[in-house]
N, C-alpha and C positions, 0 to 999 in steps of 0.2 A: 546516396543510399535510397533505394527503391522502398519505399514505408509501406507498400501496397504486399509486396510480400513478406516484408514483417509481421504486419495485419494478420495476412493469409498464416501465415508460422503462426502464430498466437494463437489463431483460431482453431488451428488442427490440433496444436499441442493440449488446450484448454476441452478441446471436445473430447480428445481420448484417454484425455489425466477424467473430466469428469465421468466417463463411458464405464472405465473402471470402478469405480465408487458403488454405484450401482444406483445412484442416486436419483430424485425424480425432479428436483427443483435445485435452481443456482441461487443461492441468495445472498446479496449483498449490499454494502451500506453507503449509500451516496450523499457525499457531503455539498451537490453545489463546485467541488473542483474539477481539477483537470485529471486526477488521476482515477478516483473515481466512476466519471465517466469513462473513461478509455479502458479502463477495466470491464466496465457495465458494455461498453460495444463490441470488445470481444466475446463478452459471455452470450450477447443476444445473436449473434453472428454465430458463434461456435453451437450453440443449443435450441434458438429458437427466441422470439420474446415472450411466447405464452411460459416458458422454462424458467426466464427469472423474475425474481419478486426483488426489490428496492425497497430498501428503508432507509426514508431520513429522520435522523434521530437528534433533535435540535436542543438545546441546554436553552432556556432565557434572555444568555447574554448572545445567542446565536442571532447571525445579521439576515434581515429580509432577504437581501440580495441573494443569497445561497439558496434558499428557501423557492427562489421564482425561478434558478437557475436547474436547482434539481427538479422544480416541474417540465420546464422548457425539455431537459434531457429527456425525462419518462415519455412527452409528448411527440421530440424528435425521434427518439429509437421506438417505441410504443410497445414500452413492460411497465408491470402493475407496480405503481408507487406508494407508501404506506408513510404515515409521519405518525410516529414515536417519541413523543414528547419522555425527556432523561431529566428534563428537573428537578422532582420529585426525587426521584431514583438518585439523583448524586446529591445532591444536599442533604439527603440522609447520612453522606458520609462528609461533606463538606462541613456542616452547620455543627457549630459549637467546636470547630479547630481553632486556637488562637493563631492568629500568624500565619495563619496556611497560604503557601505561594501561588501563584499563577500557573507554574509547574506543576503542582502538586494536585491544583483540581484539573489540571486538563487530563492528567492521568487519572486521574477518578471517572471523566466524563467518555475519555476513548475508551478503559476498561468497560464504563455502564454498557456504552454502544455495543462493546463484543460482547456481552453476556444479551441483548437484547439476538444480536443476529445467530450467535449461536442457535438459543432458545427456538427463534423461528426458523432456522435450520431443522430444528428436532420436529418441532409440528411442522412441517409440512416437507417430511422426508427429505430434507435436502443436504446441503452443504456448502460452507461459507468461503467466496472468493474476494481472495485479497487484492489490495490495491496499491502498495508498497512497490515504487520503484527502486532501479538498483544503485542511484544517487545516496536515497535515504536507507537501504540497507543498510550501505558501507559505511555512512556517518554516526547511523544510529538514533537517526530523526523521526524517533516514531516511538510508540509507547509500548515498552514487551508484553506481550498476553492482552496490550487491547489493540490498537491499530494496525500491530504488525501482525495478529494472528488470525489464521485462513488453513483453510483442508487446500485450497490450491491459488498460487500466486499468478497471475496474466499477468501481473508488468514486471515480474522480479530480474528480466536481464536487462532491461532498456534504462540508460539513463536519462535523466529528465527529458533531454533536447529529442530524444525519441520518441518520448511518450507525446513529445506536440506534435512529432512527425506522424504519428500514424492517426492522433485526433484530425487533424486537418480532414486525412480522407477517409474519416469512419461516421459522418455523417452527427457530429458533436457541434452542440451549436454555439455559434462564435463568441458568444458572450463570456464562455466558461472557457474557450482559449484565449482570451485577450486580459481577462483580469488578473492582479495579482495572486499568486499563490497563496494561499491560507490556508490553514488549519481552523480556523473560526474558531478557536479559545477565547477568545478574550478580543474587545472590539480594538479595530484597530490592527490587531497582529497578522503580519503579513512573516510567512518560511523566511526570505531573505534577511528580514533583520532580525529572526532569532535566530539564525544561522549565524550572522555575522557577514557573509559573503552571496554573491551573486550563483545565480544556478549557472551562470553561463560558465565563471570563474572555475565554480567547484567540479562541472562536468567535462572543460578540460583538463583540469588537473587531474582527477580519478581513471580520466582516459590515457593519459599518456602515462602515467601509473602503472595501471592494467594490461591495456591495449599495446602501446608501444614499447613499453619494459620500460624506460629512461629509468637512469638514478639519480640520486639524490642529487649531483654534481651537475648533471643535466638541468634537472630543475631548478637547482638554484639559479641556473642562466638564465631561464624563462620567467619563473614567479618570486615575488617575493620570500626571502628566507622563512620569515616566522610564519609566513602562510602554511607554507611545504610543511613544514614542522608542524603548525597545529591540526592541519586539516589528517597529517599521515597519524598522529597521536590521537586522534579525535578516532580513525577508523581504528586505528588497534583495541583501543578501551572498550570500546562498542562491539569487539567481535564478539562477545556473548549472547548478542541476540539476535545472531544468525545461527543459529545453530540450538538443535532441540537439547536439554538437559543434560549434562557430561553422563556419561555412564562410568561407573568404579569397575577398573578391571579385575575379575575375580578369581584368572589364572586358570581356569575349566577348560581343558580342550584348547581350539583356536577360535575364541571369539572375536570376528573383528565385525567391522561395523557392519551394521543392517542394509541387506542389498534384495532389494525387492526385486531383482532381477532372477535370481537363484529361485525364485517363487515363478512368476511370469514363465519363465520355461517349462516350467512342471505342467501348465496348463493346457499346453501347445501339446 
């Protein structure tokens, strides 16, 4: 796979989804990862880097490392970086839960984070790009309405082993492609072991899922059974958060779903 024109694809697609908008600034939230950044170097490619604004937005139990890694990024691509300390901000809903899980505040903390980049989305005329690949799409490794939501996605087709594929040549500095994956919840927590499985595992099996059609009977020859099985039951339960709010059909006419294209021609 050539990742230079995937690059190039990303950045055209992301320059004319934001072109549309009509918006004046990209904004978005860098944690220190890999996706993050790879998001953040098509938007600075795609728009400029005077066009986007970075925010890192750190919780307490949030590790140094991320912290030097999201400067290093702002300093290698050279867009304006802000730190938005969320402590505060989540502990107001954390503090005084009995029993509250680990689960429970990271969704409090990726929510704070998107109500933060919304909000500076609104002041400074912008719009928020997401960082969600299509690994954790399909598994559902991401928090609905905080981490997985954006006016527009840059990684949402590429599965993880793409998103390294095109950091290599998007000028991401190699600290943030060689560490392990995190979410920086909670210290310690690394994607793979709350996944349960390897990216490498789960992006061949999603692939040949997808990409090569196999069934089940296929699979079973390659991967382990209760894998197949939990990882294909994992994507089903989670298809709700790909997709914006069911709409009730209400029988009027032929309503079918909303096709922004039927608009786009009108303009032409």
């Amino acid at each position: 796979m050539d990742y230079n024109i995937v690059f190039n694809s990303l950045v055209s697609s992301l320059k004319d989804a934001f072109e549309k908008t009509g918006a004046k600034k990209a904004v978005i939230g860098i944690s220190g990862g890999i996706d993050s950044a790879a998001a953040c170097a098509c938007a600075v490619k795609a728009l400029g880097n005077d066009n986007v604004l970075g925010y890192y937005m750190p919780y307490k139990t949030s590790s140094e490392e991320s912290l030097i890694d999201a400067k290093k990024l702002s300093q290698s691509l050279d867009f304006k970086l802000e730190i938005i300390d969320i402590t505060k901000m989540a502990d107001a809903f954390i503090e005084g839960k009995d029993n509250i899980t680990p689960l429970r505040k990271g969704n409090i903390m990726a929510r704070c984070r998107m109500i933060c980049l919304f909000d500076k989305a609104a002041e400074h005329s912008g719009i928020v790009i997401g960082t969600s690949n299509r690994t954790e799409l399909l598994l559902g490794y991401g928090t609905w309405y905080g981490d997985t939501a954006s006016s527009i996605n840059a990684l949402g087709e590429l599965y993880k082993r793409e998103v390294y594929g095109i950091s290599r040549i998007s000028g991401i500095p190699e600290s943030i492609i060689t560490k392990a994956p995190t979410a920086d919840l909670w210290q310690g927590q690394t994607d793979e072991a709350e996944l349960g499985y390897t990216y490498e595992l789960l992006d061949n099996m999603l692939y040949d899922i997808e990409q090569n059609n196999m069934t089940k009977d296929e699979l079973y020859k390659k991967y382990n059974q209760d894998d197949v099985d939990n990882i294909i039951k994992r994507v089903i339960r989670n298809s709700f958060k790909r997709s914006t709010p069911f709409i009730c059909e209400s029988k009027i006419d032929n309503r079918n779903k909303i096709n922004e294209n039927q608009f786009l021609k009108l303009e032409k």
